[in-house]
C-alpha positions as CSV (number, residue, x, y, z in Angstrom):
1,X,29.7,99.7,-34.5
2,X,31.3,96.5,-35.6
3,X,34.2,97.3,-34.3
4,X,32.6,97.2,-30.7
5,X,30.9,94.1,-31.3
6,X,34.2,92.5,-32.6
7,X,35.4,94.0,-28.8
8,X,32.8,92.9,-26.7
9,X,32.5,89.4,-28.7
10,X,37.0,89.0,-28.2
11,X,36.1,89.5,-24.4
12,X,33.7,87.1,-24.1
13,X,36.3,84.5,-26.0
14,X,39.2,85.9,-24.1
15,X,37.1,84.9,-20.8
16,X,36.0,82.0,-21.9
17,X,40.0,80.5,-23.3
18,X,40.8,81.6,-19.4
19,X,37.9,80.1,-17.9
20,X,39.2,76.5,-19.7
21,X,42.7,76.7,-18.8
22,X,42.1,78.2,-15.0
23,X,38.9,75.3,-14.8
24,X,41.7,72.2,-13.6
25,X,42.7,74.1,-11.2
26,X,39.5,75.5,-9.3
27,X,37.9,72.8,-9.2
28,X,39.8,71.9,-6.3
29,X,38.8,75.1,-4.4
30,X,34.9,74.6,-5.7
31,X,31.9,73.1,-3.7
32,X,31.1,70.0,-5.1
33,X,27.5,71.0,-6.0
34,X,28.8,74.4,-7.3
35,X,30.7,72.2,-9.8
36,X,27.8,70.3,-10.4
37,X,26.0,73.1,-11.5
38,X,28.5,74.8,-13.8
39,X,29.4,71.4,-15.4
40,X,25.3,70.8,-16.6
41,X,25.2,74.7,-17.5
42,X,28.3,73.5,-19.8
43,X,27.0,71.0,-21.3
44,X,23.2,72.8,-22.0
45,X,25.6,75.9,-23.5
46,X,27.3,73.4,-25.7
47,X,24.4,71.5,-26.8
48,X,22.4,74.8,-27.4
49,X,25.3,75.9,-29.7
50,X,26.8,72.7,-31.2
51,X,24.8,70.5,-33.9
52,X,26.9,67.3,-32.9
53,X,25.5,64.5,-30.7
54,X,27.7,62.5,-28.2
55,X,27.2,58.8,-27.4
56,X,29.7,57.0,-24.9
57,X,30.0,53.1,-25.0
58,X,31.7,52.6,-21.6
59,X,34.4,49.5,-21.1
60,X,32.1,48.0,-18.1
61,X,28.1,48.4,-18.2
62,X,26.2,46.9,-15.3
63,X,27.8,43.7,-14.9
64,X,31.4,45.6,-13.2
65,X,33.1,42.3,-13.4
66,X,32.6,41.3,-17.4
67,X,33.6,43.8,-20.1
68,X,31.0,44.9,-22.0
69,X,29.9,43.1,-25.0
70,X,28.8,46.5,-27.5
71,X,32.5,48.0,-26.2
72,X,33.9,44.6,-27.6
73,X,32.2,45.0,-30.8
74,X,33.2,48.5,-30.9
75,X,36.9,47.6,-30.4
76,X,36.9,44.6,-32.9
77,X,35.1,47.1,-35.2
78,X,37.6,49.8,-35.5
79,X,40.7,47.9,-35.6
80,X,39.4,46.1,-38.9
81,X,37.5,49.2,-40.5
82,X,38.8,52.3,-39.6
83,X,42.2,51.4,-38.0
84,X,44.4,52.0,-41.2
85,X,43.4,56.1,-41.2
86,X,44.3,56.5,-37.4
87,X,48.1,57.6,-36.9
88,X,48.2,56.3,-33.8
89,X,47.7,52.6,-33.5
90,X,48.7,49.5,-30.9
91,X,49.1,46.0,-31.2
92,X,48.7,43.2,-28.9
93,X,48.3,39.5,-29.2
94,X,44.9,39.0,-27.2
95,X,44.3,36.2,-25.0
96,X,41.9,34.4,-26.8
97,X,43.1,35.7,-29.9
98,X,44.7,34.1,-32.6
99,X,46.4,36.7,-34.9
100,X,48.4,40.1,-33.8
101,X,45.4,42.8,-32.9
102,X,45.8,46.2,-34.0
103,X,43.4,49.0,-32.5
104,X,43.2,52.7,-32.3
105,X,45.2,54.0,-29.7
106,X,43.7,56.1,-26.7
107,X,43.0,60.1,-27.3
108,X,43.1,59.0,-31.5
109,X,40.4,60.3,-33.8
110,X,39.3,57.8,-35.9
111,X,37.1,58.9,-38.6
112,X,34.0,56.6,-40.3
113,X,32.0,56.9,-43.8
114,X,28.4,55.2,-43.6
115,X,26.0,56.0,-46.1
116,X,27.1,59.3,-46.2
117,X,27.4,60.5,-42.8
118,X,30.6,61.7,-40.9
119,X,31.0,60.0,-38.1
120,X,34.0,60.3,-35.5
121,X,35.4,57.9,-32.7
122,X,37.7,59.0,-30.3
123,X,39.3,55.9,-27.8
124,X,40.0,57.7,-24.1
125,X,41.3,56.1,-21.0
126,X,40.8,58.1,-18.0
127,X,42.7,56.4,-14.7
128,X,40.4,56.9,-11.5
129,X,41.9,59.6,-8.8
130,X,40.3,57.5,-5.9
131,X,43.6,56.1,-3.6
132,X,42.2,53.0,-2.2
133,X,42.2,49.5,-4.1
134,X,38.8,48.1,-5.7
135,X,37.9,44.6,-6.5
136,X,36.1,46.0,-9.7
137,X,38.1,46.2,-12.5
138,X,36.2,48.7,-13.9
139,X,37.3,51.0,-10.8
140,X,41.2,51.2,-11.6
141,X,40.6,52.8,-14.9
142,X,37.8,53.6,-17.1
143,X,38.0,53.2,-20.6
144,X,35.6,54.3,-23.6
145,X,34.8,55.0,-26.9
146,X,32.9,58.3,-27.6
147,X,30.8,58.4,-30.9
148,X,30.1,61.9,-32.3
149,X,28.2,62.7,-35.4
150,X,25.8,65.1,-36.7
151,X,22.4,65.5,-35.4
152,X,20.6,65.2,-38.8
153,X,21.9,61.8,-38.8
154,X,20.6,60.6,-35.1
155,X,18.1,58.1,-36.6
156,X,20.6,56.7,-39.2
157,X,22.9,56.1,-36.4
158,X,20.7,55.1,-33.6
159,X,18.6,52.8,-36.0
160,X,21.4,51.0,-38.5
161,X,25.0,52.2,-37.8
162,X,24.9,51.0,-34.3
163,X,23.4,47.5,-35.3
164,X,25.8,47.6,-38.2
165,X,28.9,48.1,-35.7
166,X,28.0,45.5,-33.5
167,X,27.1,42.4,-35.9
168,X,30.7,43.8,-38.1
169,X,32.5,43.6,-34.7
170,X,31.1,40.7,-33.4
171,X,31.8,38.8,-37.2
172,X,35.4,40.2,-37.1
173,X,35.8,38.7,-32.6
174,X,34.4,35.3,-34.3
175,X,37.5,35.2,-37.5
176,X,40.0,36.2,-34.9
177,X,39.6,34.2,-31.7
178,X,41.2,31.7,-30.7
179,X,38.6,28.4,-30.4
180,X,39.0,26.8,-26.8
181,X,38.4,23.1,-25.4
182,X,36.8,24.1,-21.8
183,X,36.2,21.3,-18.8
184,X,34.2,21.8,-15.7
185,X,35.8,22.9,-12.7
186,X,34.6,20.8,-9.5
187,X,31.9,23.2,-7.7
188,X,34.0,23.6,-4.3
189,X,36.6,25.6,-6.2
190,X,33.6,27.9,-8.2
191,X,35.1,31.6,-7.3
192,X,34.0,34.3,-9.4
193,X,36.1,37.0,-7.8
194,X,39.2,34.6,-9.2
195,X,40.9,34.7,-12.8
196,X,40.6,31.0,-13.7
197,X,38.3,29.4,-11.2
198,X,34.8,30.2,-12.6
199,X,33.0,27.0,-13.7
200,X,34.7,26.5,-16.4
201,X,38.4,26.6,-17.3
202,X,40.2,26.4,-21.0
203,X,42.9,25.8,-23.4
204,X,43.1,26.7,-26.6
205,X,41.6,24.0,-29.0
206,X,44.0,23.0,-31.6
207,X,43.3,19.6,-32.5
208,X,44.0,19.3,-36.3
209,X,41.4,16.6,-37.5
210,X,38.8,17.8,-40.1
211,X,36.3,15.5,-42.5
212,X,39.3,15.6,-45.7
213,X,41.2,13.4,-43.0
214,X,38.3,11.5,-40.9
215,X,38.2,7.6,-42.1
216,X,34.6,7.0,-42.7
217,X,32.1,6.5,-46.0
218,X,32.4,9.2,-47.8
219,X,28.2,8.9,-48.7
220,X,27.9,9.0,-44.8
221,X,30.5,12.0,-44.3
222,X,28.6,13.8,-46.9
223,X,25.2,13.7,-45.2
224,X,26.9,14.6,-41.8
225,X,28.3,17.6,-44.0
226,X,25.4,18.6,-45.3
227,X,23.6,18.5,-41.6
228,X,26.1,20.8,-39.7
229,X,25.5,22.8,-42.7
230,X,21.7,23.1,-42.3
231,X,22.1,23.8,-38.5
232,X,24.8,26.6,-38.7
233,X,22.1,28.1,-41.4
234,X,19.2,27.8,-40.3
235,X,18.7,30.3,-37.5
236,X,15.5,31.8,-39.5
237,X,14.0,28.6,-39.6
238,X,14.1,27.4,-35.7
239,X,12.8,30.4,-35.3
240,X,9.9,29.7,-37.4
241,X,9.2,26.3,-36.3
242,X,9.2,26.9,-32.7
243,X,12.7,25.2,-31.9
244,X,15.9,25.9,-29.9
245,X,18.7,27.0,-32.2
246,X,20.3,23.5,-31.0
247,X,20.9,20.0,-32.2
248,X,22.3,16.7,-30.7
249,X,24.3,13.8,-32.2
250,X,24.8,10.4,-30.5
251,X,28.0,8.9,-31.5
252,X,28.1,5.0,-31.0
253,X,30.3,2.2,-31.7
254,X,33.5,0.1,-30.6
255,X,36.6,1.9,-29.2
256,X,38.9,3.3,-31.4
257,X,36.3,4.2,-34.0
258,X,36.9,7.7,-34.0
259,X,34.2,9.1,-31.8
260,X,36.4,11.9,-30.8
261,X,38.3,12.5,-34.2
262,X,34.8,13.1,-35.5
263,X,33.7,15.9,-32.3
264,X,37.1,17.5,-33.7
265,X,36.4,17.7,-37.3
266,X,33.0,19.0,-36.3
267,X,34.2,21.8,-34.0
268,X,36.8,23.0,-37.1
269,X,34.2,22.4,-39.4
270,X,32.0,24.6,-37.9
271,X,34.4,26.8,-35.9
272,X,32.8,26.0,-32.8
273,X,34.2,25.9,-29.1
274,X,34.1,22.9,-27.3
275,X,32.8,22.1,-23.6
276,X,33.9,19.0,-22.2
277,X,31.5,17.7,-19.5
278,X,32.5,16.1,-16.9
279,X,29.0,14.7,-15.2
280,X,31.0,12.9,-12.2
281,X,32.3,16.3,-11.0
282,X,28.6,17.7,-10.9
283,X,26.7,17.6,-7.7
284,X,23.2,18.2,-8.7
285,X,21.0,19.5,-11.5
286,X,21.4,22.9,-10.3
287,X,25.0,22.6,-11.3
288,X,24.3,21.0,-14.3
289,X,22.1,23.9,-15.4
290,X,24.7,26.5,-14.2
291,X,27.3,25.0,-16.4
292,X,24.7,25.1,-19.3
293,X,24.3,28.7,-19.0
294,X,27.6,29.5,-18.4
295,X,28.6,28.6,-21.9
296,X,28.6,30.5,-25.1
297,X,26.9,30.4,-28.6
298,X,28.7,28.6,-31.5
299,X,29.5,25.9,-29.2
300,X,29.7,21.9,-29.0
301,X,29.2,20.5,-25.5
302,X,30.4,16.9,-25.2
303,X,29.3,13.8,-22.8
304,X,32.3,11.3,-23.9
305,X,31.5,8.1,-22.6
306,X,28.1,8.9,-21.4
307,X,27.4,5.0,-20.3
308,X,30.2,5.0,-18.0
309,X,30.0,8.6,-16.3
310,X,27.2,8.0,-14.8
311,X,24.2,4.9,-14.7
312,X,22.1,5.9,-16.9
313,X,21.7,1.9,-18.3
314,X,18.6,1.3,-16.8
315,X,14.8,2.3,-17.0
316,X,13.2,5.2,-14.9
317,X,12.9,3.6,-11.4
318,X,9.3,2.0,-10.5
319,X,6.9,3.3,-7.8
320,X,8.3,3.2,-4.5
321,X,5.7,0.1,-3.5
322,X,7.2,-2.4,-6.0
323,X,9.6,-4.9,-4.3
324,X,13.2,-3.9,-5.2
325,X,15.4,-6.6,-7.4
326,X,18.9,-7.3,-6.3
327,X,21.4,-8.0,-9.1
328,X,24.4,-9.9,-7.8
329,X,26.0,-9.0,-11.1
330,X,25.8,-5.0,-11.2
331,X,28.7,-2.8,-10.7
332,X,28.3,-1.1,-7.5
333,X,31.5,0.5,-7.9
334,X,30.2,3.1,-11.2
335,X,28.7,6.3,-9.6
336,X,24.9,6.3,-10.2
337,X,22.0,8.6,-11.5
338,X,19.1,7.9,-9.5
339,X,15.9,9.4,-10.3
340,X,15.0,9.3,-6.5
341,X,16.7,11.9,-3.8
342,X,19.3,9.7,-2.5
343,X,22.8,10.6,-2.2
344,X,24.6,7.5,-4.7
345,X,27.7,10.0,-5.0
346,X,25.8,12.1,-7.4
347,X,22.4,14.0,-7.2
348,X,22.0,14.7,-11.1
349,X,18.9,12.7,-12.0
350,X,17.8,11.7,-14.9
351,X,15.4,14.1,-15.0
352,X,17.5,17.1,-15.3
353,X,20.0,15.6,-17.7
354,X,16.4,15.3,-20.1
355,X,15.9,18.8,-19.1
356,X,19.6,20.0,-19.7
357,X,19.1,18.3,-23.1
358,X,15.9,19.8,-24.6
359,X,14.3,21.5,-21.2
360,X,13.3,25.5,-20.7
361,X,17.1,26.1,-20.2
362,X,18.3,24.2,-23.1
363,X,16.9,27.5,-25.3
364,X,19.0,30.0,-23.2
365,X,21.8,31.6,-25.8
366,X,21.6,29.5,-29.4
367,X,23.4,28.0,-31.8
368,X,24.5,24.6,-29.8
369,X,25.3,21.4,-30.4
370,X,24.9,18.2,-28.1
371,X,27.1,15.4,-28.3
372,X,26.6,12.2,-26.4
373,X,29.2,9.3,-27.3
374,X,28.7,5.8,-25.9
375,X,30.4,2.0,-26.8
376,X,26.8,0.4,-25.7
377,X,23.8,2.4,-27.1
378,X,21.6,-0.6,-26.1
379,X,22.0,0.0,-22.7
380,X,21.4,3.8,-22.5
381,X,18.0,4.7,-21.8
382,X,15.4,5.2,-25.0
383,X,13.9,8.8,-23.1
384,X,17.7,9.8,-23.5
385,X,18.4,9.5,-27.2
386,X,15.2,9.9,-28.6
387,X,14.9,12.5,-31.7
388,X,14.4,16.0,-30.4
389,X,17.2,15.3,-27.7
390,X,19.4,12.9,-30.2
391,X,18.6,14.4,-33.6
392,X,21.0,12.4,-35.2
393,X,22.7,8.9,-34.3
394,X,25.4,8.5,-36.1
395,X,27.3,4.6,-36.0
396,X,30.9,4.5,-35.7
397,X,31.8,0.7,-36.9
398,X,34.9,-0.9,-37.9
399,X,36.9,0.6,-40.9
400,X,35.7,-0.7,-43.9
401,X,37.6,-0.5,-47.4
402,X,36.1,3.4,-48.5
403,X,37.6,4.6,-44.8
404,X,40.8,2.7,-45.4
405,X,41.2,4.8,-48.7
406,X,41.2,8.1,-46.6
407,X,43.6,6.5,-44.4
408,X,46.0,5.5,-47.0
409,X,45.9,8.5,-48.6
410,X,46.4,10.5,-45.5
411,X,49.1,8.3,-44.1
412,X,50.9,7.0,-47.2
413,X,50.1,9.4,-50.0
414,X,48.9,6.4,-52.1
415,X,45.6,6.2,-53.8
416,X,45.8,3.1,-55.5
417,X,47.5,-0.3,-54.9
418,X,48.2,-3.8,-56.0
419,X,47.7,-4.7,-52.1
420,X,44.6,-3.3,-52.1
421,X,42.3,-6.0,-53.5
422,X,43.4,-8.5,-50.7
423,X,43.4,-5.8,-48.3
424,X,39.8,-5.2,-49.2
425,X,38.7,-9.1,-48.8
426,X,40.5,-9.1,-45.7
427,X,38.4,-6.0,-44.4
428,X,35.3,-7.0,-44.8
429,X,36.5,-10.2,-43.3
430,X,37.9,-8.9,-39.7
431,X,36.2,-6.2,-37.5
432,X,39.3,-3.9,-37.5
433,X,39.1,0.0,-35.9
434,X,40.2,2.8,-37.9
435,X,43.0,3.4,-35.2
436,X,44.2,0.0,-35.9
437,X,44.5,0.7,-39.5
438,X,46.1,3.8,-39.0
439,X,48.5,2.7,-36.4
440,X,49.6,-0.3,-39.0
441,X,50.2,2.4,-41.8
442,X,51.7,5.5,-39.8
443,X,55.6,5.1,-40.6
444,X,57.5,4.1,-37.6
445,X,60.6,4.2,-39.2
446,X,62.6,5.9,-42.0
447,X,62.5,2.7,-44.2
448,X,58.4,2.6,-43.8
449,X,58.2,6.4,-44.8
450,X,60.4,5.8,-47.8
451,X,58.5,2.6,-49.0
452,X,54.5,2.3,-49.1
453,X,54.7,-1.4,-49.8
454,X,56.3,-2.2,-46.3
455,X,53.0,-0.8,-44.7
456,X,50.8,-2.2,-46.6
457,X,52.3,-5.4,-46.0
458,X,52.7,-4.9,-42.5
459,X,49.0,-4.1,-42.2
460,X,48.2,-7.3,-44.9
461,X,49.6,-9.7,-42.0
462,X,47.8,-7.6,-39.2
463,X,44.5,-8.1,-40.3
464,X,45.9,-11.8,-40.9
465,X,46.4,-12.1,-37.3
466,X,43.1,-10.5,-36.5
467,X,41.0,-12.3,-39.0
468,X,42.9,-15.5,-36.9
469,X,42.2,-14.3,-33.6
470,X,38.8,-13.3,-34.1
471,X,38.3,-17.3,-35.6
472,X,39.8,-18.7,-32.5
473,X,37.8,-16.0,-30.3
474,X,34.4,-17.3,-32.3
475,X,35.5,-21.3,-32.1
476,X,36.4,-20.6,-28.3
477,X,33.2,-19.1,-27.7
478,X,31.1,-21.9,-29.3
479,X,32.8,-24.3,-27.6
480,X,32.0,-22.6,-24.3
481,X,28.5,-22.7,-25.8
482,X,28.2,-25.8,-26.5
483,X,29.9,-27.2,-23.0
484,X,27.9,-24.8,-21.2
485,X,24.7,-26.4,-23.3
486,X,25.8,-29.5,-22.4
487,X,26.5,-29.0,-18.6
488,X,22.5,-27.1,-18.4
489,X,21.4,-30.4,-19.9
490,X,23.3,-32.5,-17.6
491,X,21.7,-30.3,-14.9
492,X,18.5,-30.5,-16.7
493,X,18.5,-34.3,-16.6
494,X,19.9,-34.7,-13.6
495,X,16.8,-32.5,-12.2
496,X,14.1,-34.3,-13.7
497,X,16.1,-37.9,-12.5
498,X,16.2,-36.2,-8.9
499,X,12.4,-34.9,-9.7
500,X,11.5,-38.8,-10.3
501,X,13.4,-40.3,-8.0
502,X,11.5,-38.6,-5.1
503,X,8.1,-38.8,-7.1
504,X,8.8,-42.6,-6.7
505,X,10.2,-42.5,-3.2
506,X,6.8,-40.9,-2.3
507,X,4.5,-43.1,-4.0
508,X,6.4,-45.9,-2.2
509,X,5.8,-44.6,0.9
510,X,2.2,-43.5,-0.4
511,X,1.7,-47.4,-0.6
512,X,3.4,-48.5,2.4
513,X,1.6,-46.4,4.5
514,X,-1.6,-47.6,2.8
515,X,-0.6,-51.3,3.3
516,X,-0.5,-50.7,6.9
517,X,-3.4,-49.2,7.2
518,X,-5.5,-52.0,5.6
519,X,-3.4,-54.6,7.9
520,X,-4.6,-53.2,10.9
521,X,-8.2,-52.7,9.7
522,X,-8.0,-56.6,9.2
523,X,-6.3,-57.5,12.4
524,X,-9.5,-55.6,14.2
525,X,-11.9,-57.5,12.0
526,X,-10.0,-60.7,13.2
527,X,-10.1,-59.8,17.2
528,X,-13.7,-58.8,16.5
């Protein structure tokens, strides 16, 4: 009796085994529905016999032209955890990567441990059979991951392993890219179907400045410090309080201050990308709030210069039936932000930077940080840098002695100095930039670089000469004062002599006329 049942159970096998190896090649001779049919009868007999589950994370999900972010994670994932036990493996130097990336190769098991559960991965490629060409990249080949595990373990999976896989993968994406400085492309080259022409284009970021090496107070660098620190944390608690996960900075103060060392150090700090804005290349708040959304979390978006990109100097424009007031001395020449719809060679208003700032659309994404930077905060409008758009206004000023300590040691590997009691005094004598400093300590020369004491020197006689200048610059400017005091009251007196001179002129004529008058009144009296 077993015997027969060992028989009829080797045929069934035996026609099954030739059923999978004769099944590539009638399925060319089989109806498509027919195929249909047998491959869901397939699938219901294996998943009637076999206690493992199947979940597929496919390369492309809806959006066919952006890679999936879950199959990112994935990838990013198994290369850092479960890479080392494949046999298979290749490497590649990605293109916003910074190190070499090793992941599974395709058709490899790969096999994970999480709480207890076996879990398998297995990378497949499959290139499509269809002969024609497809703008999709998702159509040339179709790549996945297939997840199989035990059916016991479908909530575990479903409920924390999946979560777990995608905040692992996206940590590990975050150590290894490469950080990018992006600019705004001009709208009328915006192509999406192009590599390279979407709204934004990049290189990779790799300026090297970072708060050991930024000349400022250390008190103030501290604070700034402990800010960034607060923000990059405190996800829970915008959340609790009701706020975007953003925060802005207003940078202001002479050129050469370090404005943009500082956006640097921030962005390494923090490990942030960075989005320079262009606001004269943008056509209207619609574009404005495309290139908002268009950028990514853990980011910095800059305004550099924001009182010369566009005119944003002046108040919000009065009602249309006050008279308008011509200024002979305004600069027609600077592209303008009007809040009114006219065309002044730019249609952003005012408005929508305010709502780019701190608006509905600011909240899209999280984790962002605004940076304005401006020489003249004075002339920038109050609606634009008030706290909740501005958070925190930080003053760039002249270098001071506790920056030029930084720079010294930076530049010169000194800490201490005779020269640096008089270079002190003289410090805090002349308004001086940073870059100045720096630019008087770099070595220029072998004989510099070798001896400290030449730079020092060097920069002893060029705050000298600036301390000098800045004298003659202040005695010249009184003395214009003072001459153009003296010429208004010249003016002034000559006015008032001018004024009196015609008072008198018509009280002369007042009487004359009056002298008449009674002459001919007694001539009448006479003939009468």
């Amino acid at each position: 009796m077993a015997g027969m049942v060992l028989e009829k159970w080797g045929a069934v096998w035996s026609a099954l085994a030739s059923l999978v190896f004769l099944w590539p090649m009638l399925q060319n001779h089989i109806p498509t529905g027919l195929r249909q049919w047998l491959t869901i009868l397939a699938d219901k007999l294996t998943t009637l016999f076999s206690p493992y589950l199947h979940i597929t994370i496919s390369e492309y999900g809806d959006d066919r032209f952006r890679r999936s972010d879950f199959f990112l994670a994935v990838e990013a994932y198994l290369s850092q955890a479960c890479a080392r036990r494949a046999r298979r493996l290749k490497a590649d130097l990605g293109r916003d990567a910074k190190n070499l990336q090793v992941s599974v190769d395709d058709n490899q098991e790969v096999t994970d441990d999480f709480r207890d559960a076996m879990l398998w991965w297995y990378p497949s490629n499959k290139p499509t059979r269809a002969n024609f060409i497809s703008f999709y990249p998702a159509d040339d080949e179709r790549r996945s991951y297939r997840l199989v595990f035990h059916r016991r373990h479908r909530d575990l999976v479903l409920d924390e392993y999946l979560p777990h896989v995608l905040a692992e993968g996206r940590a590990v994406t975050v150590r290894n890219r490469q950080r990018r400085l992006f600019t705004n492309n001009a709208s009328n080259s915006w192509n999406p179907y192009r590599r390279g022409k979407g709204v934004w284009s990049h290189v990779p970021f790799e300026h090297p400045a970072n708060f050991d090496t930024l000349a400022m107070d250390p008190d103030e660098k501290a604070a700034i410090i402990d800010d960034l620190m607060a923000f990059k944390e405190g996800k829970d608690y915008y959340v609790s309080v009701g706020k975007a996960w953003k925060r802005g900075y207003l940078l202001y103060g002479p050129p050469g201050t370090g404005k943009s060392t500082m956006i640097a150090a921030m962005a390494n700090f923090l490990d942030y990308d960075v989005y320079d804005l262009e606001l004269t290349a943008v056509k209207n708040n619609t574009e404005l709030r495309k290139l908002y959304i268009e950028t990514t979390g853990k980011s910095i978006i800059v305004i550099e210069d924001i009182d010369c990109s566009v005119d944003l100097t002046s108040k919000r424009k009065k009602a249309s039936g006050d008279k308008k007031v011509s200024s002979e001395g305004e600069d027609d020449d600077k592209p303008k932000l009007p809040t009114e719809e006219k065309d002044d060679g730019t249609k952003v208003t005012l408005s929508g930077l305010l709502n780019f700032i701190d608006g509905l659309w600011s909240a899209c994404g999280g984790e962002r940080i605004i940076i304005f930077t401006t020489n003249h905060k004075e002339k920038l409008d109050p609606a634009l840098i008030r706290r909740g758009r501005m958070d925190v206004h930080i003053e760039m000023s002249y270098c001071r002695f506790e920056a030029f300590k930084v720079l010294a040691k930076n530049y010169l590997g000194v800490e201490k100095h005779e020269l640096f009691v008089e270079i002190r005094k003289l410090l805090e004598e002349a308004d001086v930039s940073p870059a100045d400093v720096a630019e008087n300590l770099m070595p220029m020369s072998k004989k510099k670089k070798r001896d400290p004491d030449v730079c020092l020197a060097g920069l002893i006689e060029a705050l000298n000469k600036a301390k000098e200048e800045a004298a003659a610059k202040a005695k010249e400017e009184a003395e214009a004062k003072e001459k153009e005091a003296a010429e208004a009251k010249e003016k002034e007196a000559a006015a008032k002599a001018k004024e009196e001179a015609e008072v008198k002129e018509k009280e002369a004529a007042a009487k004359e006329e009056a002298a008449a008058a009674n002459g001919g009144e007694d001539q009448g009296k006479a003939n009468g």
